[in-house]
SETI-228581 format. One line per field, with one value per residue: residue in three letters; z negated, x, y negated of N, C-alpha, C in turn; chain. Coordinates in nm, 2 decimals. Each point is the difference from the previous one (the first is absolute). Example, Ala and Ser with C-alpha at 12.3 -4.5 7.8 and 13.67 -1.06 7.14 Angstrom:
res: (ALA_SER)
npz: (-0.78_0.07)
npx: (1.32_-0.04)
npy: (0.57_-0.11)
capz: (0.00_0.00)
capx: (-0.09_0.09)
capy: (-0.12_-0.11)
cpz: (0.00_-0.08)
cpx: (0.09_-0.08)
cpy: (-0.12_-0.11)
chain: (A_A)
This chain:
res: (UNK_UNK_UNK_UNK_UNK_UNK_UNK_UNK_UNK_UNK_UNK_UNK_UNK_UNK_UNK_UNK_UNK_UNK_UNK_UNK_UNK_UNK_UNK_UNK_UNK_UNK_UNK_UNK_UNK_UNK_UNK_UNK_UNK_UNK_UNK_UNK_UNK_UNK_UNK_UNK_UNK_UNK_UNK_UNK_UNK_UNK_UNK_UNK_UNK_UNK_UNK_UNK_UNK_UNK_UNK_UNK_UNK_UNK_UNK_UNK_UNK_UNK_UNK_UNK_UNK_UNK_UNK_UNK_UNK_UNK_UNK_UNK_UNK_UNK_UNK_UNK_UNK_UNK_UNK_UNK_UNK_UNK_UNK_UNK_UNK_UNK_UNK_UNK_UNK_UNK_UNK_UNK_UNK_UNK_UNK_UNK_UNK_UNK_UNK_UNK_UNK_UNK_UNK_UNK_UNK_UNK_UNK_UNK_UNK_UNK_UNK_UNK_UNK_UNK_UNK_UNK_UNK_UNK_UNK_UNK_UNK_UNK_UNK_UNK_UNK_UNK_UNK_UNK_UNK_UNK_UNK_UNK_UNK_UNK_UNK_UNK_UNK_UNK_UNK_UNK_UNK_UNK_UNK_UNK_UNK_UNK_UNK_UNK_UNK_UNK_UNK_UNK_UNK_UNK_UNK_UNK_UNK_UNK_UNK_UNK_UNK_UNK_UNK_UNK_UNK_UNK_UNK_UNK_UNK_UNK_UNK_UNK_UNK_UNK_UNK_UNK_UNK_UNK_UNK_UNK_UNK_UNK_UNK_UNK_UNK_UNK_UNK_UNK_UNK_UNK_UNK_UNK_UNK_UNK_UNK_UNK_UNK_UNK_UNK_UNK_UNK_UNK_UNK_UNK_UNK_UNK_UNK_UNK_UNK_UNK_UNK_UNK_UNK_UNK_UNK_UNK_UNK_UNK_UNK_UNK_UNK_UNK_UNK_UNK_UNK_UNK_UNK_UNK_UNK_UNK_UNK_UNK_UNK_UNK_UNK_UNK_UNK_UNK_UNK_UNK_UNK)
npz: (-6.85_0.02_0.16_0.00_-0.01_0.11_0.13_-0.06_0.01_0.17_0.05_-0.08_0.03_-0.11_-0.07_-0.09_-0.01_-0.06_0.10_0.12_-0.01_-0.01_0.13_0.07_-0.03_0.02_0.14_0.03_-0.05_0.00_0.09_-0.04_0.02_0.08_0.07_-0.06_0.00_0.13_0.01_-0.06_0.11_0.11_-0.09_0.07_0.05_0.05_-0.01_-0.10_0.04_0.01_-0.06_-0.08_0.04_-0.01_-0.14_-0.02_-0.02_-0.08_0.05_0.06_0.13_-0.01_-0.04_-0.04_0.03_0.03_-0.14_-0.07_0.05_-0.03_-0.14_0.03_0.00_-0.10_-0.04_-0.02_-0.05_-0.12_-0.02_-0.02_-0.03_-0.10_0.02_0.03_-0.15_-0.04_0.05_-0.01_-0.10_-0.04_-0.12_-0.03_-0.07_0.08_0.07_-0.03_0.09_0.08_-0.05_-0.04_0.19_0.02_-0.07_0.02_0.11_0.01_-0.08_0.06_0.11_0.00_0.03_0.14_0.10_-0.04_0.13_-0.08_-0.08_0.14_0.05_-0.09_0.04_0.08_-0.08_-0.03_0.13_-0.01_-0.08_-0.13_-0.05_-0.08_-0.10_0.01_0.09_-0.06_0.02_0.08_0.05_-0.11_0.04_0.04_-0.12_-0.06_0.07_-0.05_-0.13_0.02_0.08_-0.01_-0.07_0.08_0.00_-0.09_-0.01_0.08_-0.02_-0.14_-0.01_0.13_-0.11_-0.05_-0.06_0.01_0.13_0.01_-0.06_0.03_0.10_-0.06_-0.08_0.07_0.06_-0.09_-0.04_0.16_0.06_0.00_0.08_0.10_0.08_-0.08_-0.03_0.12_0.02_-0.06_0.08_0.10_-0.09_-0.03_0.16_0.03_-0.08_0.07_0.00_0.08_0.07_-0.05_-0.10_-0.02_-0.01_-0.05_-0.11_-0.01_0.03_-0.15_-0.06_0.03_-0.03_-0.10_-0.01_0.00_-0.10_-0.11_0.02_0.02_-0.12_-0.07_0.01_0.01_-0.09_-0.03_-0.01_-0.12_-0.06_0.07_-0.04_-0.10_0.01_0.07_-0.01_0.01_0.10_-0.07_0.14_-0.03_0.09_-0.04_0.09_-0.08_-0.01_0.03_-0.11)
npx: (11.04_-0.08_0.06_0.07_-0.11_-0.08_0.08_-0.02_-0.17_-0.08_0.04_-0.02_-0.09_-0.02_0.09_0.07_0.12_0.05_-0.11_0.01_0.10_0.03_-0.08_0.08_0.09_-0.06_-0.05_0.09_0.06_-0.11_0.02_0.11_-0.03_-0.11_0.08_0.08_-0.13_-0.07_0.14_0.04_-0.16_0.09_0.06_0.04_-0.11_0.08_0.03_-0.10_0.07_-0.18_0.01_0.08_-0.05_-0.05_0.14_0.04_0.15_-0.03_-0.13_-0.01_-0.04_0.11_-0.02_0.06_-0.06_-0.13_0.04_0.06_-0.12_-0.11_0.07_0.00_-0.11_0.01_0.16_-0.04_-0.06_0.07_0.07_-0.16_-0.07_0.16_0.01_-0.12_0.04_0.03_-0.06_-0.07_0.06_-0.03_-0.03_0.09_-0.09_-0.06_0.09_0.09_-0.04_0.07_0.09_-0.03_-0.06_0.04_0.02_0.01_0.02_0.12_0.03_-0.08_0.02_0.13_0.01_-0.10_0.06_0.08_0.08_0.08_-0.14_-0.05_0.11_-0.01_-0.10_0.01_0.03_-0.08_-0.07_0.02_-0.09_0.05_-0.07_0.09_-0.05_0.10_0.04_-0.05_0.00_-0.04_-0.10_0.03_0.03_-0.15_-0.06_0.11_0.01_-0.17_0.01_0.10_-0.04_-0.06_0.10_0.06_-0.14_-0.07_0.15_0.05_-0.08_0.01_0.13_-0.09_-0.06_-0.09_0.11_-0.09_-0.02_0.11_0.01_-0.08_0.02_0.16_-0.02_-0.08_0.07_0.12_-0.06_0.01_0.13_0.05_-0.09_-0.02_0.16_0.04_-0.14_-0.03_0.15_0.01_-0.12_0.07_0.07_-0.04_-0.06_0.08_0.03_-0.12_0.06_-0.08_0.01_0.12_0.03_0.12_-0.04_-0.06_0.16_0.09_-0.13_-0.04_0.12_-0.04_-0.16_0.08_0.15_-0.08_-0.08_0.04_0.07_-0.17_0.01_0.07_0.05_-0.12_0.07_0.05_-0.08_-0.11_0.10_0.01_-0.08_0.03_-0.05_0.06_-0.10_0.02_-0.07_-0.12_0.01_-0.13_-0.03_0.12_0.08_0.08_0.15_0.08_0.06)
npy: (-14.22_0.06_0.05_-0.11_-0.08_0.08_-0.03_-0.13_0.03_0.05_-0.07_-0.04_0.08_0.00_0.10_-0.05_0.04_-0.10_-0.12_0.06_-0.01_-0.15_0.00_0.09_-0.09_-0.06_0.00_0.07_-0.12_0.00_0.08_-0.05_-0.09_0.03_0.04_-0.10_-0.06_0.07_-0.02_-0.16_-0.03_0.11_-0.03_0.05_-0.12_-0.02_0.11_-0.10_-0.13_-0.03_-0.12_0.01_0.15_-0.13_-0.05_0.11_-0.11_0.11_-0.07_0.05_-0.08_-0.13_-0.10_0.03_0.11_-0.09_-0.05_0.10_0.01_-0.09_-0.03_0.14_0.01_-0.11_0.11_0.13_-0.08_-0.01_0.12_0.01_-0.08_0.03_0.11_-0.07_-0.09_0.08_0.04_-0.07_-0.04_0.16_0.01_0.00_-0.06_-0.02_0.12_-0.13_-0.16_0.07_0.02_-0.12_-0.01_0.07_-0.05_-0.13_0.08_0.14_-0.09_-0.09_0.13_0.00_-0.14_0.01_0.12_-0.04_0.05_-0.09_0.02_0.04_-0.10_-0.04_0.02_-0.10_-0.10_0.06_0.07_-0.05_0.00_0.00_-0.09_-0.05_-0.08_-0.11_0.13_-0.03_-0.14_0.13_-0.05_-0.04_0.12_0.04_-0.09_0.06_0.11_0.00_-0.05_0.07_0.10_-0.04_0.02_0.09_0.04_-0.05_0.06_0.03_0.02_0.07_-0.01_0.03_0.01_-0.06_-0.09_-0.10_0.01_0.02_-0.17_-0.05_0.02_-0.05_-0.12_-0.02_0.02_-0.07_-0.10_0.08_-0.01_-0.15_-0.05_-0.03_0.00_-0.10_-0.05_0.08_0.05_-0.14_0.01_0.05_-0.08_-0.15_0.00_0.02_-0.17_-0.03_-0.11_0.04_-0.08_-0.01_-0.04_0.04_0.14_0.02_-0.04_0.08_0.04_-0.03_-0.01_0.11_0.05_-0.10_0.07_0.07_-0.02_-0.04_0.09_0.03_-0.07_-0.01_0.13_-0.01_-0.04_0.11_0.08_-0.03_-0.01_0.11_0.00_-0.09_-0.12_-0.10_-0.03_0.16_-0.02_0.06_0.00_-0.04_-0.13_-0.01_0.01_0.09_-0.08_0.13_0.01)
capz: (-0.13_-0.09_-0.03_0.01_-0.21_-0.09_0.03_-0.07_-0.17_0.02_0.02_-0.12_-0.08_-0.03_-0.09_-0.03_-0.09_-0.14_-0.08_0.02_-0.11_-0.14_0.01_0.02_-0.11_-0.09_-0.06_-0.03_-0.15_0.00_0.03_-0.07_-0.17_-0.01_0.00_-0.11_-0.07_-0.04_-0.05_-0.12_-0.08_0.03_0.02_0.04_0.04_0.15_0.06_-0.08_-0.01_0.18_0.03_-0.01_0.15_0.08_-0.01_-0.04_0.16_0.03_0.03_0.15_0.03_-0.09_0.04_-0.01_0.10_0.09_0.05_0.07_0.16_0.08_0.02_0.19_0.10_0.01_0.02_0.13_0.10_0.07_0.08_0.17_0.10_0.05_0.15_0.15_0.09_0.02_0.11_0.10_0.06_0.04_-0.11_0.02_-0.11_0.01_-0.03_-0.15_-0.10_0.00_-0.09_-0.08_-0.03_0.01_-0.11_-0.13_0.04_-0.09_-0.16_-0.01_-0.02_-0.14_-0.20_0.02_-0.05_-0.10_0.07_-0.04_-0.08_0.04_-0.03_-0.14_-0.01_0.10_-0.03_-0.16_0.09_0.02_-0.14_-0.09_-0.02_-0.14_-0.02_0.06_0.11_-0.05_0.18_0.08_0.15_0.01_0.01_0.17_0.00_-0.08_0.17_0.13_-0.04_0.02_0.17_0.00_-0.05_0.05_0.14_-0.02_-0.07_0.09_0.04_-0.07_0.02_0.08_-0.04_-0.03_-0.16_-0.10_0.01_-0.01_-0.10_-0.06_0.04_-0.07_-0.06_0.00_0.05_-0.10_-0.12_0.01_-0.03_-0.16_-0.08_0.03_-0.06_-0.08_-0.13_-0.02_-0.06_-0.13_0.00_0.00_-0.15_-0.09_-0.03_-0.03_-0.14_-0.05_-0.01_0.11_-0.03_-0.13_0.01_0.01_0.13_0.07_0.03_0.10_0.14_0.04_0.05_0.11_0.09_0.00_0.07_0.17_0.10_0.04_0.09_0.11_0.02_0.00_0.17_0.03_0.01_0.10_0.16_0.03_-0.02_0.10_0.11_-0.01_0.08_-0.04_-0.15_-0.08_-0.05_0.08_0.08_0.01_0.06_0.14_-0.01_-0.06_0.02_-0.11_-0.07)
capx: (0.05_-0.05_0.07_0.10_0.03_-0.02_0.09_0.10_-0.03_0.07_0.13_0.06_-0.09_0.14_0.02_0.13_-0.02_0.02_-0.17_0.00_0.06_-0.08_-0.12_0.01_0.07_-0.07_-0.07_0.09_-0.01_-0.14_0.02_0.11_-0.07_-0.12_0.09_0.04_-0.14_-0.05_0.07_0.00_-0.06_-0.06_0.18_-0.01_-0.11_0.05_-0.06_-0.09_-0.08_-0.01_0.04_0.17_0.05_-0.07_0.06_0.13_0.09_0.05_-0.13_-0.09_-0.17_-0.03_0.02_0.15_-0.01_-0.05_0.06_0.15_0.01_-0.02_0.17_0.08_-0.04_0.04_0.11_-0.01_-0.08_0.09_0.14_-0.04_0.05_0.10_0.03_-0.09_0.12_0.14_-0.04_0.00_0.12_0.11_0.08_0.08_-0.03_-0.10_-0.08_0.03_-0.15_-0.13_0.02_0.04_-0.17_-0.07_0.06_-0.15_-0.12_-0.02_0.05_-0.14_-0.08_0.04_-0.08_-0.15_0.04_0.13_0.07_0.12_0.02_0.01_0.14_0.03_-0.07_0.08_0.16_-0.01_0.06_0.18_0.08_-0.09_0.04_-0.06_0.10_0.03_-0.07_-0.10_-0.08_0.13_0.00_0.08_0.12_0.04_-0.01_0.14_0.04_-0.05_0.04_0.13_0.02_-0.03_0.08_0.07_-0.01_-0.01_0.08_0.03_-0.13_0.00_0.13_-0.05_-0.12_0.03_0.04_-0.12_-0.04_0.06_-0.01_-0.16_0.03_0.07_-0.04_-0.12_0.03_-0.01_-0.14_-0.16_0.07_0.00_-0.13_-0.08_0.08_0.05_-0.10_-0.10_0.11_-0.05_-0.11_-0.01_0.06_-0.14_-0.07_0.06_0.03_-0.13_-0.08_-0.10_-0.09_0.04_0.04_0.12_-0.04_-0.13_0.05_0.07_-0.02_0.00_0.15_0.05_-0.13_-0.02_0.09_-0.04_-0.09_0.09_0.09_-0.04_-0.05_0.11_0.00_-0.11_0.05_0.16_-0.05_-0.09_0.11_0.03_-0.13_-0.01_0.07_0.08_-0.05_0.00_-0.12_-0.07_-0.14_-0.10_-0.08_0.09_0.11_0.08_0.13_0.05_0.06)
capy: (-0.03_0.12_0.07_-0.02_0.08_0.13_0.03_0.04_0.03_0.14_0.00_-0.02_0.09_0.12_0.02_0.04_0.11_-0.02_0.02_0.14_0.15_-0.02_0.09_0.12_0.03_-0.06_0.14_0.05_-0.06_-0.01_0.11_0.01_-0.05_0.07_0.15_0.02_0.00_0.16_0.09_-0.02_0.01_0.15_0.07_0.16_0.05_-0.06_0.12_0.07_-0.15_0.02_-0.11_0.02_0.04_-0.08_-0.09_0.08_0.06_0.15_0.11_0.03_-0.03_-0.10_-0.19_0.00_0.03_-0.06_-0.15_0.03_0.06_-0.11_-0.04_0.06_-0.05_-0.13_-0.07_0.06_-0.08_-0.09_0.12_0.01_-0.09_-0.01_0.11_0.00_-0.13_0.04_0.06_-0.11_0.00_0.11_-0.02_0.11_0.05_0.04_0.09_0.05_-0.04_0.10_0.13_-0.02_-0.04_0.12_0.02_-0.08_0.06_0.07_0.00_-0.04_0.13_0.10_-0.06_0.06_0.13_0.04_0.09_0.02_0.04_0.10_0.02_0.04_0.17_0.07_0.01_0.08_0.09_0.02_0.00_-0.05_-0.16_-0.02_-0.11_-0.11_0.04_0.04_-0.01_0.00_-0.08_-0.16_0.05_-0.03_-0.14_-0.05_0.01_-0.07_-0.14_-0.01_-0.01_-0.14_-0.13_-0.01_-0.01_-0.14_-0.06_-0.08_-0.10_-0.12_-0.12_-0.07_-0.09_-0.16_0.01_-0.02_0.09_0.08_0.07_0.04_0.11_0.10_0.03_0.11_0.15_0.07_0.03_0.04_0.06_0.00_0.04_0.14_0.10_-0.02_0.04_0.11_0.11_0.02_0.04_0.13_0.06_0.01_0.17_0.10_0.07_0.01_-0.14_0.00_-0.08_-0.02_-0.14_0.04_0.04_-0.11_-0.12_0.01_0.05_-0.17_-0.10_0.07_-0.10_-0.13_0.05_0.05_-0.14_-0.12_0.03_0.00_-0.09_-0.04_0.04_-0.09_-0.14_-0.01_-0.05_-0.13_-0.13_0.05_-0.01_-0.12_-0.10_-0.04_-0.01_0.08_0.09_0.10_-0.07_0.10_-0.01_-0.05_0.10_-0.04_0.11_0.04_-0.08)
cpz: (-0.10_0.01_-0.01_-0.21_-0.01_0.03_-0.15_-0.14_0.02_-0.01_-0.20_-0.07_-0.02_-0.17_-0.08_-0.03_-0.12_-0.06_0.00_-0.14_-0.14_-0.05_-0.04_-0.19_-0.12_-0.04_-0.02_-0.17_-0.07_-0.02_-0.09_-0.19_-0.02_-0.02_-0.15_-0.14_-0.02_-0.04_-0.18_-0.08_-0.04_-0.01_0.03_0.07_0.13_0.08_-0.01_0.01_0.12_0.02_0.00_0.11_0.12_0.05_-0.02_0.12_0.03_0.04_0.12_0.02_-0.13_0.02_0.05_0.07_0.18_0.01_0.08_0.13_0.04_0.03_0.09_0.08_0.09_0.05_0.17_0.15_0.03_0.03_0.18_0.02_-0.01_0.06_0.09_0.07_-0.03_0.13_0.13_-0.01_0.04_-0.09_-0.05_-0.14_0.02_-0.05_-0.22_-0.09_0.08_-0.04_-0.16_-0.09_0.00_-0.12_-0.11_0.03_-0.03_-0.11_-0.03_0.00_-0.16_-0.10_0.00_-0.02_-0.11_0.03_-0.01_-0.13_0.00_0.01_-0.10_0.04_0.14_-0.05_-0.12_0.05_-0.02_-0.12_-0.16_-0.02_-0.12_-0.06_0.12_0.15_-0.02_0.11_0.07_0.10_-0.01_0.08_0.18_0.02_0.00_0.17_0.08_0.01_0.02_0.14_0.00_-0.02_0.07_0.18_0.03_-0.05_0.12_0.06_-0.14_0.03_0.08_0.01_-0.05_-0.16_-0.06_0.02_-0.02_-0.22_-0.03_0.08_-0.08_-0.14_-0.04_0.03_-0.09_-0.11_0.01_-0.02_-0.19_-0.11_0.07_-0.04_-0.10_-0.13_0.02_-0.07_-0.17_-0.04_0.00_-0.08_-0.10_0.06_0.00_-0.17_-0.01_-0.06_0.08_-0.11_-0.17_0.07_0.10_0.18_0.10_0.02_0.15_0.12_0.05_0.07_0.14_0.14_0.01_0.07_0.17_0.04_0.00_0.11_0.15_0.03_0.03_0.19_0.06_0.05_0.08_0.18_0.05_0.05_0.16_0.10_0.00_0.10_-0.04_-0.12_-0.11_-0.01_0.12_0.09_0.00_0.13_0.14_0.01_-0.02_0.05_-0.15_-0.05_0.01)
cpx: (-0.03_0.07_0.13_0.02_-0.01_0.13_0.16_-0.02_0.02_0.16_0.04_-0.08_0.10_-0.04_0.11_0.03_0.01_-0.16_-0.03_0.05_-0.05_-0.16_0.01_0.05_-0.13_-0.13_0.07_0.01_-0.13_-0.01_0.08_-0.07_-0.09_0.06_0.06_-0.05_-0.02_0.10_0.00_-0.14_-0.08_0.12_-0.01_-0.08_-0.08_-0.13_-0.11_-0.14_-0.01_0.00_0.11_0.05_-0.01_0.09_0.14_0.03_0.07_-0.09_-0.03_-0.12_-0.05_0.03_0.20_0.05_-0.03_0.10_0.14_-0.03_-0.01_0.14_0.06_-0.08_0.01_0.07_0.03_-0.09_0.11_0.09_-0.08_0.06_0.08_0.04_-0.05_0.10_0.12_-0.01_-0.02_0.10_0.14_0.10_0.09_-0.04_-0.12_-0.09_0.02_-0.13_-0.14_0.02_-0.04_-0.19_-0.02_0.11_-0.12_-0.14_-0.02_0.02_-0.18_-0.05_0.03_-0.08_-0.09_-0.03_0.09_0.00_0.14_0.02_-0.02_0.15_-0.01_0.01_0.14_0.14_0.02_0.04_0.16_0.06_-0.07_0.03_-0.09_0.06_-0.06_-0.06_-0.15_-0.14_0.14_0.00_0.12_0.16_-0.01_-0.07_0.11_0.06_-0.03_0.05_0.14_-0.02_-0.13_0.07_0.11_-0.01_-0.04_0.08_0.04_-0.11_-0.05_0.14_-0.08_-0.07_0.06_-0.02_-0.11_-0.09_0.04_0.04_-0.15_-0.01_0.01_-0.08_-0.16_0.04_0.08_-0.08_-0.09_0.11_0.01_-0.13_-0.02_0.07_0.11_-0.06_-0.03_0.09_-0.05_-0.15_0.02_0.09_-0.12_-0.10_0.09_-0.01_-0.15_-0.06_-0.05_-0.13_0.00_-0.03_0.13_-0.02_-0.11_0.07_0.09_-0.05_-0.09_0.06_0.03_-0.09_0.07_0.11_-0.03_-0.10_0.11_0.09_-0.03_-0.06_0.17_0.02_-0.11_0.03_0.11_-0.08_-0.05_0.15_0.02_-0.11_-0.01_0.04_0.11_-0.08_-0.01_-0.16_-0.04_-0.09_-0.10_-0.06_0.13_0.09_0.11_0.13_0.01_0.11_0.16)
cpy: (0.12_0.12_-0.03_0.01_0.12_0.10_0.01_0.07_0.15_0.03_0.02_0.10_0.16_0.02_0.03_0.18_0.02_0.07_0.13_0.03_-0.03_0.04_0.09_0.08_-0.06_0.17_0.09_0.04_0.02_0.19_0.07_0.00_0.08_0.17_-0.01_-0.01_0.11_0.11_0.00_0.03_0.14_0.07_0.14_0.05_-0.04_0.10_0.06_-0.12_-0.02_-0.16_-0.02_0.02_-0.07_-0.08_0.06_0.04_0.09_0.10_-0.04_-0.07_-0.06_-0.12_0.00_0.12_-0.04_-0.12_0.08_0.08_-0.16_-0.05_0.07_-0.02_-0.13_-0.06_0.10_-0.09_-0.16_0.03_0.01_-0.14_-0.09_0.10_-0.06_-0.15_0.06_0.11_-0.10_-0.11_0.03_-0.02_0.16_0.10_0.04_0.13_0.06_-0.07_0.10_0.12_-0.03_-0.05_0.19_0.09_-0.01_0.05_0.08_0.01_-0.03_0.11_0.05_-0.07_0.04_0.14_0.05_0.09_0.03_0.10_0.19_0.10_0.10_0.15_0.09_0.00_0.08_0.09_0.04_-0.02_-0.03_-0.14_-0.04_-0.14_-0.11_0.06_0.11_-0.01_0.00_-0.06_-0.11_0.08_-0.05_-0.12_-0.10_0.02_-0.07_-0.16_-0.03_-0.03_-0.13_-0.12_0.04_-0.02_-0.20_-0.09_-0.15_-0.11_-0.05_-0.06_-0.08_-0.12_-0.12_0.05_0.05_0.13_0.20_0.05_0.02_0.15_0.14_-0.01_0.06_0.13_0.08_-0.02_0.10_0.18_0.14_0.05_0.19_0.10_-0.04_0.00_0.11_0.08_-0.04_0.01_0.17_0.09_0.03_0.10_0.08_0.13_-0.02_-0.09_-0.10_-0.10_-0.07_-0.26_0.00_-0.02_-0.15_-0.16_0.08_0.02_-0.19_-0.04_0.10_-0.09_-0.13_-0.04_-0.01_-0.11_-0.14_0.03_-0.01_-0.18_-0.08_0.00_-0.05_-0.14_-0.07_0.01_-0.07_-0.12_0.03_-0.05_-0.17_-0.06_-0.10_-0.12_0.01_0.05_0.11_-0.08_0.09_-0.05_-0.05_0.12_-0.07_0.08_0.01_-0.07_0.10)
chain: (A_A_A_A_A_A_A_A_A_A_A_A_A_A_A_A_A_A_A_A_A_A_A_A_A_A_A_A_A_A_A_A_A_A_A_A_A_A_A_A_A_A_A_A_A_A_A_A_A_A_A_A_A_A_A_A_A_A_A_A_A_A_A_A_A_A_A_A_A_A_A_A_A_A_A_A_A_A_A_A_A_A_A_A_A_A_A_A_A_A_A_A_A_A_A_A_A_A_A_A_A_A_A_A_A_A_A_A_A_A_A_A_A_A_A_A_A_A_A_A_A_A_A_A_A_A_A_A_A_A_A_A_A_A_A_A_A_A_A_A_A_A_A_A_A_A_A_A_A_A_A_A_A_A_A_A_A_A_A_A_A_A_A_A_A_A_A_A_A_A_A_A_A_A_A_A_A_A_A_A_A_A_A_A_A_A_A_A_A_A_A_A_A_A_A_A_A_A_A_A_A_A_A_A_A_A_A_A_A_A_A_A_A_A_A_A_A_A_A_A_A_A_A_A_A_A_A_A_A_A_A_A_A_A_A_A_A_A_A_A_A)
């Protein structure tokens, strides 16, 4: 009798993704509030306040920093193991959700190093860039993101609705933020307003841009990893959805 109950409570132990994301987005928000605090209450001074810096999501080896590696790392851990059953069961797409876990992996190194922002220096190389290309890296960021959407074009059609637009849609928010804010972040230094209010809201909306987007995309695989429940099994195995 005992296992025969505990059999179905295993069997039912899971988690939606909905809870996930509203978690997720809840600190998020929290993160959000506390970043927009210290800009109003230090206007300009982002760079100069060693608790500020703590909470401002345009600085390095700070809280909103750590939360947006945890977020690739996260969703990179559930890219593994949708690769590892799309692998086992010889799914034709396969080697695209493992392109796609070692993608978030390295995007997790760059939040950690900010290694993309070394670009800058090599593509200066070849020319002056002032204005809107001011960080010039966004020029072989803007490349590198084209041949991604085009090499994934056919495996998103592939996917299941729901999942394909959460897909698309995190992929362009995070889009939109990194190299679609940064061209008007890199006007303002440009003309030298580096660390003005101005400045400190757009590279906001840039960070906030790129964490929702990864959370957005986050979700679309969890819906993928679900069962026909609709949840995540933590303690049974589960097919994908």
């Amino acid at each position: 009798m005992k296992s025969s109950a505990a059999e179905p409570a295993l069997a039912s132990s899971g988690v939606s993704p909905g809870t996930i994301f509203r978690f997720v987005l809840a600190v998020f928000t929290g993160l959000l509030v506390l970043n927009l605090l210290a800009i109003f209450v230090t206007p300009g001074g982002m760079h100069r306040q060693r608790i500020t810096r703590m909470v401002y999501f345009d600085l390095e080896a700070n809280f909103p920093t750590f939360f947006n590696f945890l977020l690739l790392v996260g969703v990179a851990a559930l890219l593994a193991v949708q690769a590892t059953r799309a692998y086992q069961k010889g799914d034709p797409w396969r080697r695209h959700w493992a392109g796609l876990m070692l993608l978030m992996l390295l995007m997790a190194f760059d939040e950690a190093a900010q290694k993309h922002e070394q670009l800058t220096e090599l593509v200066r190389r070849f020319g002056e860039f002032e204005g809107y290309l001011f960080f010039a890296w966004v020029i072989p960021g803007m490349l590198f993101a084209l041949a991604v959407a085009l090499i994934y074009l056919r495996f998103l059609l592939a996917l299941p609705r729901n999942v394909a637009a959460y897909t698309l849609l995190g992929g362009g928010m995070y889009v939109a933020g990194a190299l679609g804010v940064e061209l008007v972040g890199a006007k303002l230094s440009s003309d030298d307003r580096l660390f003005t209010v101005h400045y400190e809201l757009v590279a906001t909306l840039e960070e906030s841009l790129e964490m929702l987007g990864i959370m957005v995309f986050g979700y679309g695989v969890m819906l993928r990893l679900a069962d026909a429940d609709g949840r995540l099994r933590l303690l049974a195995g589960a097919r994908p959805a």
